[in-house]
C-alpha positions as CSV (number, residue, x, y, z in Angstrom):
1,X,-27.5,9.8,26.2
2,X,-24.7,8.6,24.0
3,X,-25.5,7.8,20.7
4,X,-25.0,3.8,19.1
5,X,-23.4,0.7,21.4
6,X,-20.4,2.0,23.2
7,X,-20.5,3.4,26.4
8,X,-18.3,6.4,28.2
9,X,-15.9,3.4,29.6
10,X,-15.2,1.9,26.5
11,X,-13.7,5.5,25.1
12,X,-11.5,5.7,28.1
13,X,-10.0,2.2,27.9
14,X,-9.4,2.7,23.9
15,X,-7.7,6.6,24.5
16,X,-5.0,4.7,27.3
17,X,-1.9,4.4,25.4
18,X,1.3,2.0,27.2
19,X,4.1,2.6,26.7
20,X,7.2,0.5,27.7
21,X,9.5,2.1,30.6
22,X,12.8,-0.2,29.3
23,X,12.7,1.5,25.7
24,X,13.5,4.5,24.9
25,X,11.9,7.2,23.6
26,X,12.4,10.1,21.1
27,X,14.9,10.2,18.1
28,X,18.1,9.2,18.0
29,X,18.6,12.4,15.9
30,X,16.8,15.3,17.9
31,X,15.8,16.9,14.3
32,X,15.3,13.9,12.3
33,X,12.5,11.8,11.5
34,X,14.3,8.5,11.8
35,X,15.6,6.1,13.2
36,X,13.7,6.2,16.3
37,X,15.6,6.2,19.3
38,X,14.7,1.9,19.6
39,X,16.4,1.1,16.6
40,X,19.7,0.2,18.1
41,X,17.6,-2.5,20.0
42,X,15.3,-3.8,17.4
43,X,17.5,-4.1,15.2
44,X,20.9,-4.7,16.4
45,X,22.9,-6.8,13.4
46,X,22.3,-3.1,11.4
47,X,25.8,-1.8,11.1
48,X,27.2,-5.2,10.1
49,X,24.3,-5.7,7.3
50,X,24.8,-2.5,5.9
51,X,28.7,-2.6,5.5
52,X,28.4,-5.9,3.8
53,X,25.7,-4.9,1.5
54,X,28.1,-1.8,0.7
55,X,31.2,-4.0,0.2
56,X,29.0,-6.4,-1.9
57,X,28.0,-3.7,-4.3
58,X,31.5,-1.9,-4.3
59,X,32.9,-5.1,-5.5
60,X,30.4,-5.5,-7.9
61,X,30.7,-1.8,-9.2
62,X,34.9,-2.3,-9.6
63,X,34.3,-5.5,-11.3
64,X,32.1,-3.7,-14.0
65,X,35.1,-1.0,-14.5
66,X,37.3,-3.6,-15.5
């Protein structure tokens, strides 16, 4: 006799997990924590964001030194 509301069926349908075929899994990295091997895909304007961003603040830092 299971104890409160839920039944045996319930369990099973909550302890499924999906996962998508079309992304890929793992790291990108083997030994490191991020990015995950989907963050090429999820977030694919990256690269260009972060070289602006760097150019933005290295222009800003040179015109301080002046």
């Amino acid at each position: 006799m299971s104890k409160g509301f839920a039944d045996n069926t319930y369990k099973s349908l909550k302890a499924k997990k999906f996962t998508s075929s079309s992304e890929p899994q793992g790291r990108l990295i083997p030994w490191s924590p991020w990015p995950p091997a989907n963050f090429q895909t999820r977030y694919p304007a990256f690269p260009f964001v972060l070289t602006v961003l760097i150019l933005i603040v290295g222009q800003w830092y040179f015109s301080l030194l002046r």
